[in-house]
PATIDREN-187096 format. One record per residue (C-alpha): residue number from 1; residue in one letter; x, y, z. Coordinates in pm, whole numbers, plus 50000, padded with zeros to 5 digits. Example, Ala and Ser with C-alpha at 12.3 -4.5 7.8 and 13.67 -1.06 7.14 Angstrom:
@nr->1&rest->a&X->51230&Y->49550&Z->50780
@nr->2&rest->s&X->51367&Y->49894&Z->50714
END
This chain:
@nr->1&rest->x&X->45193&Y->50788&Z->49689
@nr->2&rest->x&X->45393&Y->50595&Z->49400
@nr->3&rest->x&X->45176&Y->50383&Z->49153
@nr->4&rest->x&X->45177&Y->50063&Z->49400
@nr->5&rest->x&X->45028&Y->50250&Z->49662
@nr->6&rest->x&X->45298&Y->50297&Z->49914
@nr->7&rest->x&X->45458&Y->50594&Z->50027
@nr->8&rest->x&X->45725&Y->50822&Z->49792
@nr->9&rest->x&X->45968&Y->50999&Z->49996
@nr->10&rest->x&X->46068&Y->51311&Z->49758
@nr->11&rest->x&X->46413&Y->51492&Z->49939
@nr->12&rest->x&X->46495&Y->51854&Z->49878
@nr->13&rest->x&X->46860&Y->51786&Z->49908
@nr->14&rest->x&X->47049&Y->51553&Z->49661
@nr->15&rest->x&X->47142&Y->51169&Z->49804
@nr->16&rest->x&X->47488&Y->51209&Z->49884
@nr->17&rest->x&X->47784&Y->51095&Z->49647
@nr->18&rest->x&X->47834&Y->50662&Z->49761
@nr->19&rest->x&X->48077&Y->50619&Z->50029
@nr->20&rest->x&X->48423&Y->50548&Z->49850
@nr->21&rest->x&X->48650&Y->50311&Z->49925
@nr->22&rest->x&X->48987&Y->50331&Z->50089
@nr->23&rest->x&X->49150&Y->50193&Z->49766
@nr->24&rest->x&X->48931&Y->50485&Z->49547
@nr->25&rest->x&X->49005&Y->50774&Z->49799
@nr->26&rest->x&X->49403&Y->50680&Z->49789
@nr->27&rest->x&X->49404&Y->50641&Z->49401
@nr->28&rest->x&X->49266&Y->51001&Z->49394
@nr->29&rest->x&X->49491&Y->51149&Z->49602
@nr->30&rest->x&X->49758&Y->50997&Z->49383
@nr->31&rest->x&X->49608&Y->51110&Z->49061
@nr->32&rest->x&X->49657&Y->51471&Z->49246
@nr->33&rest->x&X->49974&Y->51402&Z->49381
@nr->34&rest->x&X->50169&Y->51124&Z->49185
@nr->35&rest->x&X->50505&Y->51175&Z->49420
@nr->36&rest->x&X->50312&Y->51162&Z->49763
@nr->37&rest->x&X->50486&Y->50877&Z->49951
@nr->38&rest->x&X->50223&Y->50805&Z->50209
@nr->39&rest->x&X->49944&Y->50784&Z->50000
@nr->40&rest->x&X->50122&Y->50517&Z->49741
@nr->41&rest->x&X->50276&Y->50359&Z->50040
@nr->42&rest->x&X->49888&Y->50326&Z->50193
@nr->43&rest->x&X->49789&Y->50208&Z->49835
@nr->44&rest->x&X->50027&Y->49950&Z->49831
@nr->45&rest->x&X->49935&Y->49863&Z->50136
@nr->46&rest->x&X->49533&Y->49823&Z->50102
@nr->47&rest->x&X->49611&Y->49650&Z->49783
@nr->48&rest->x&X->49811&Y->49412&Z->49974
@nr->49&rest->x&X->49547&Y->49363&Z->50231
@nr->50&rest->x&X->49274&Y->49302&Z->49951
@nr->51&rest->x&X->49469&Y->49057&Z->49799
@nr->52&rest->x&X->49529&Y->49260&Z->49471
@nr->53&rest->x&X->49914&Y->49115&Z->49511
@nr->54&rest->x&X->50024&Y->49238&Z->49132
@nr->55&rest->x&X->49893&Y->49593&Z->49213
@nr->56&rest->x&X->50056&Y->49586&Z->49547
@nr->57&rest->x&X->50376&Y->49497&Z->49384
@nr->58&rest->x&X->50345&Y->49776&Z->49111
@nr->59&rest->x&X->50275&Y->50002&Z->49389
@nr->60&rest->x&X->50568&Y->49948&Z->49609
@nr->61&rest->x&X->50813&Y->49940&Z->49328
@nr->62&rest->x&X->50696&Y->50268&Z->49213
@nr->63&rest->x&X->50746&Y->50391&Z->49579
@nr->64&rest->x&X->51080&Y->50277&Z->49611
@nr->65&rest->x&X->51192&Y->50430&Z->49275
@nr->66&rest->x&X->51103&Y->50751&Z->49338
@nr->67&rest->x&X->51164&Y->50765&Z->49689
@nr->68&rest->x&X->51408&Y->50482&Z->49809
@nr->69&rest->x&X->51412&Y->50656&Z->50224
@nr->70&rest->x&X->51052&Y->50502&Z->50233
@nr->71&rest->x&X->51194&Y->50280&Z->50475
@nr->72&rest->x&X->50889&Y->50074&Z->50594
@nr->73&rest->x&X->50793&Y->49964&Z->50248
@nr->74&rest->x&X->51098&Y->49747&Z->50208
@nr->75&rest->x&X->50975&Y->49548&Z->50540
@nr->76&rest->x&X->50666&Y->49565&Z->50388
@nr->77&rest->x&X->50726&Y->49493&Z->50003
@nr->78&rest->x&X->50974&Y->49186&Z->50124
@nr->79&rest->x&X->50673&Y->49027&Z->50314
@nr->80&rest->x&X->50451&Y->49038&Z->50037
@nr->81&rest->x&X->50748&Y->48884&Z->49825
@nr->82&rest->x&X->50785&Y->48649&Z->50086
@nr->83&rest->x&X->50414&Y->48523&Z->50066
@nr->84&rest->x&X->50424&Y->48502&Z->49699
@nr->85&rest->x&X->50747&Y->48254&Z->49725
@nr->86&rest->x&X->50927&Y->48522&Z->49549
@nr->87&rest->x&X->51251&Y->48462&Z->49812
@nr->88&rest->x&X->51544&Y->48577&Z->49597
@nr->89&rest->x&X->51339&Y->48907&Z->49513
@nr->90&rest->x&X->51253&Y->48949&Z->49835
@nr->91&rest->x&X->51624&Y->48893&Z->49984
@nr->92&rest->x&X->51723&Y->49221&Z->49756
@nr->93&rest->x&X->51444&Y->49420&Z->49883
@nr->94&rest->x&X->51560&Y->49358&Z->50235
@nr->95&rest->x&X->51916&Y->49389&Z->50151
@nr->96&rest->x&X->51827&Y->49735&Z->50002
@nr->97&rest->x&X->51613&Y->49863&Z->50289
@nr->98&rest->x&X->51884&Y->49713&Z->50544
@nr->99&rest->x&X->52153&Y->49945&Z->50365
@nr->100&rest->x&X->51856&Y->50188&Z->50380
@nr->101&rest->x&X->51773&Y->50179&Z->50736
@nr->102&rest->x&X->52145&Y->50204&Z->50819
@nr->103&rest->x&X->52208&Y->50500&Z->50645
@nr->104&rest->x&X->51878&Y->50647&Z->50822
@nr->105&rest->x&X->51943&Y->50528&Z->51134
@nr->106&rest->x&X->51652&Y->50325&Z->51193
@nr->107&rest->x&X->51756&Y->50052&Z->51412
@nr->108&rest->x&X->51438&Y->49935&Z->51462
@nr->109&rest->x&X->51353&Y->49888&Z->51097
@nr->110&rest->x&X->51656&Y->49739&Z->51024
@nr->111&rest->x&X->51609&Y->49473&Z->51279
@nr->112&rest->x&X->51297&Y->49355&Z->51154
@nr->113&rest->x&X->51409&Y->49354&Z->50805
@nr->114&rest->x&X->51710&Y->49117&Z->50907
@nr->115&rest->x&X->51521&Y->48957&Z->51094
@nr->116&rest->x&X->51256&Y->48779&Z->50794
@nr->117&rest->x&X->51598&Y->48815&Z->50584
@nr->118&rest->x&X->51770&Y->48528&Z->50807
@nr->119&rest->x&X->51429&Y->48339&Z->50828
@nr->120&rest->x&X->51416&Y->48295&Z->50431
@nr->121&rest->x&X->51816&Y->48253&Z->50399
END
């Protein structure tokens, strides 16, 4: 018993480490592995999603620098301009992952991307 009379519960193992979140588990896996696409594209996007739009935007940039195939973070990157009001910007992302998804052959892609292009032109 603790010193208000009720019941201590004493455990042989350790409480276990606090459930991390999706941004904290992706941030380490970037601090391993600065260059990993998927994990700063998944960053970028739960950043997005949490409304952290600056860190978003840092993250998608970064993406695209270092690896400018990435094709769904153009879509992605140019909505998030998009929402911001951030139009011109977000007419040379598209642009870029138009010319992108061309040279890829992602059809697909490229339609959507020209798609919100010719609904903000």
């Amino acid at each position: 018993m603790d010193a208000t009379g009720g019941i201590r519960i004493i455990r042989d193992d350790p409480m276990p480490e606090q459930k991390k979140t999706r941004r904290q588990m992706l941030e380490e896996f970037l601090a391993k592995k600065p260059d990993d696409a998927f994990s700063r594209y998944g960053l970028a996007l739960e950043c997005m999603n949490n409304g952290d739009l600056a860190a978003a935007d840092t993250h998608f940039r970064a993406l695209l620098e270092r690896h400018a195939d990435y094709i769904p973070a153009y879509l992605m990157f140019g909505q998030l301009l998009v929402r911001q009001s951030r139009n011109d910007e977000a007419k040379q992302v598209l642009s870029n992952g138009i010319a992108a998804a061309t040279k890829g052959r992602n059809e697909h892609a490229r339609s959507e991307m020209e798609a919100l292009l010719n609904d903000i032109s």
